[in-house]
N, C-alpha and C positions, 0 to 999 in steps of 0.2 A: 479254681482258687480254693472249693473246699476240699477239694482231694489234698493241696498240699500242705492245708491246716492241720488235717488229718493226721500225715504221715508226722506233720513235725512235733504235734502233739507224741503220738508214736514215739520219736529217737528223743526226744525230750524225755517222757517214760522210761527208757531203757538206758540214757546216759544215767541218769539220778539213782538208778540202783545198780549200776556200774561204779561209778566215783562214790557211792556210799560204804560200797563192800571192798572198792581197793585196798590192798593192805600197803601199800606203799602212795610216795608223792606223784609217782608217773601218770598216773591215769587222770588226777583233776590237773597239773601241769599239761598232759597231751589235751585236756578239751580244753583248756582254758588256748591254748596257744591255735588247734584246731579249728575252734567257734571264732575267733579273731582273723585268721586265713579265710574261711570258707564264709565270713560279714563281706571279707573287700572282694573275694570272689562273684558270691551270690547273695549279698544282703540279706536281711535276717533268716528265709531257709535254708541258706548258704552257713550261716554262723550257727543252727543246728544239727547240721548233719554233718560239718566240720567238729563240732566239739564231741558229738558222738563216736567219729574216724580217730581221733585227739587221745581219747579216752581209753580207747580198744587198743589203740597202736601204744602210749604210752603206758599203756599197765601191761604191757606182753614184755618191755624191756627190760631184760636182767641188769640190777645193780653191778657193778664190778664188785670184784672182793674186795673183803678189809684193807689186806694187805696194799691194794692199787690206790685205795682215798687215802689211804695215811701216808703212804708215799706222793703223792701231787699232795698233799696237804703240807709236807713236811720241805717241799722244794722253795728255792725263791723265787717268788711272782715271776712272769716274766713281761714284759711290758706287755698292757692291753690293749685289745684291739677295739675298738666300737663298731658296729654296725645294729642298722636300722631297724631289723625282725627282732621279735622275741626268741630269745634262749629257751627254747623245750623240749623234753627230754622224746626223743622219735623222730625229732628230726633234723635236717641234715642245718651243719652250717656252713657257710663260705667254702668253696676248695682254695679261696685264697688265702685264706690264715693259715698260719705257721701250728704245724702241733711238734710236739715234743713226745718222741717214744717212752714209753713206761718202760725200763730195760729188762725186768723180771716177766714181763707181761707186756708181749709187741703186738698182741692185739689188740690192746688199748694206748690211746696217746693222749697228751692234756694239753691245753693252754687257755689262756683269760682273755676272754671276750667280753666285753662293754662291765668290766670290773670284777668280773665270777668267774673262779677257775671252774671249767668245763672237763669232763673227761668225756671222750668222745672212740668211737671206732676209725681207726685211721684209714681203714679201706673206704667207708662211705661215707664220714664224716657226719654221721647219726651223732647224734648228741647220747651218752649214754645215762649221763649225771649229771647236777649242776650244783657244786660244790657251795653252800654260803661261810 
């Protein structure tokens, strides 16, 4: 037990100057959504070592360009889809839901999920962005 109080002090220490120095929302969106996954997985050292993986994995992911948000910004909605997980930027959502190709940029595709347009990678349906 004290070894795993140890460690999670530990990734507790290393998230907190990870999500302080991100320059972008990816990295506290990935542990916030991480630390939630890895609660129902493995209860509280579960939701540390999740929001740490959260963290790491969503501060690595590149925003799309200007050009891709203004365009899904500029479209009309298209109906929403709801499901039950949080929207965070690292990871994957549904291969059920419909995307819509970005035509200047077919490595990104968009659509609206539980009321927020998502841009998301159409190969593995990583979330890349999460438009408000």
């Amino acid at each position: 037990m004290r070894a795993y109080l140890i460690t999670a002090a530990a990734v507790l220490t290393t998230l907190s100057f990870s999500t302080a120095y991100a320059d972008d929302d990816g990295a506290i969106a990935g542990a916030a959504g991480g630390a939630a996954t890895g609660a129902v997985v493995g209860g509280p050292i579960g939701a540390v070592v999740g929001g740490a993986a959260g963290a790491i994995i969503g501060g690595s992911i590149e925003p799309p360009p200007e050009k891709v948000v203004t365009y899904v910004q500029s479209q009309p909605v298209p109906q929403s889809i709801v499901i039950d997980t949080p929207i965070v930027v690292g990871e994957p959502i549904p291969k059920s839901v419909t995307l819509v190709t970005v035509p200047d940029s077919p490595q990104y595709a968009y659509t609206v999920v539980n009321n927020q347009r998502v841009i998301v990678d159409p190969q593995t349906y990583t979330v890349v962005q999460v438009l408000n």
